[in-house]
N, C-alpha and C positions, 0 to 999 in steps of 0.2 A: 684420439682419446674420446671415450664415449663418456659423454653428461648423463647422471645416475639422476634421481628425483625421489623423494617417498612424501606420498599424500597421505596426512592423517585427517580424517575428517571428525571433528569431535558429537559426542551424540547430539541428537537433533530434537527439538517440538515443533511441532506444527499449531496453528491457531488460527482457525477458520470464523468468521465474522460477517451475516450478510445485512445488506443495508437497506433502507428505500428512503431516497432523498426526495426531498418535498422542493418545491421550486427556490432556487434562492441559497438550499441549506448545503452542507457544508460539515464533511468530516474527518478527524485527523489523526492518524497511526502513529503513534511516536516512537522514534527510535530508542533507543535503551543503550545509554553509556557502562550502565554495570556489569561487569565480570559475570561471568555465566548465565547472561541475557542479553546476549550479544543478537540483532536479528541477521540473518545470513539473504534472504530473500523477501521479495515480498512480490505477489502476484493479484493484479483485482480483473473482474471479470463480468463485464458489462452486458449481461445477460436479458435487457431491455430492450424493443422491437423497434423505440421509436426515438428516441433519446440520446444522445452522447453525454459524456461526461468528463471530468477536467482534471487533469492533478492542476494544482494553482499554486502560485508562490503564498506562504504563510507565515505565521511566526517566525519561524527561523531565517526568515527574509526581510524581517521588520515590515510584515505586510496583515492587513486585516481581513481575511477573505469576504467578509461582511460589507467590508464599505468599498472594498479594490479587487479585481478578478485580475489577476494576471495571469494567463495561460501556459502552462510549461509542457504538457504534452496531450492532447487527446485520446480519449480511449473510444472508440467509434463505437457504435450499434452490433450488438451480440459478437464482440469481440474483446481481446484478454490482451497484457502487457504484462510483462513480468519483471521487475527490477531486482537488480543488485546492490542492497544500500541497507544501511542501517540508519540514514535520515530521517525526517519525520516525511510522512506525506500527506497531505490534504488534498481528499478527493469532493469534488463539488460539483453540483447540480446548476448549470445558469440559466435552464429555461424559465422563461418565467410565468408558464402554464404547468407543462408537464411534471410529472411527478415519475421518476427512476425508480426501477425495480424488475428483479432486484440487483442489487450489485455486491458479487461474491466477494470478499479478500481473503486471500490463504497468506499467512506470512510462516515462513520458517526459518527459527528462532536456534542457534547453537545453545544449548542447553548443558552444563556442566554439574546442574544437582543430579543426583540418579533419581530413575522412575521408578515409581513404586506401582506396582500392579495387586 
């Protein structure tokens, strides 16, 4: 017996955002609980020569990224990670000279209003 499947993918936005984090700072993508802002992806892209940068545990961890760095995954030196999540992510800066830049985020969002062109 053959297993049948049908993928329906429902339409899509994208929402591109680029950043430059100053020593220290610190910024947070939130995920979105409501019905037809659902996020499906999100991608950040550390396009910087000399810097890395952090996703960090935050809020949703009962964490301050201000006063606590806890590290959950690194994004190296002109290189990209892509997640599958609709969490929040808080991407952060912890040199504490250099200044990031810049750093791309593309997120893409399941979108259920229609688009109006």
């Amino acid at each position: 017996m053959a297993t049948a499947s049908i993928v329906y993918e429902a339409p899509t936005r994208l929402v591109g955002t680029s950043l430059t984090l100053r020593p220290g700072q610190w910024a947070a993508f939130r995920g979105n609980a409501i019905i037809g802002h659902h996020r499906k992806t999100i991608s950040v892209f550390n396009e910087d020569t000399n810097t890395r940068v952090y996703i960090v545990a935050g809020p949703d961890q009962g964490v301050n990224p201000d006063l606590e760095t806890i590290k959950l995954r690194t994004i190296k030196i002109d290189s990209e990670i892509e997640l599958h999540t609709n969490a929040t992510i808080v991407i952060k800066n912890i040199s504490a000279t250099e200044t990031v830049t810049p750093v791309q985020v593309l997120e893409l969002f399941y979108d259920e209003r229609p688009t109006q062109y």
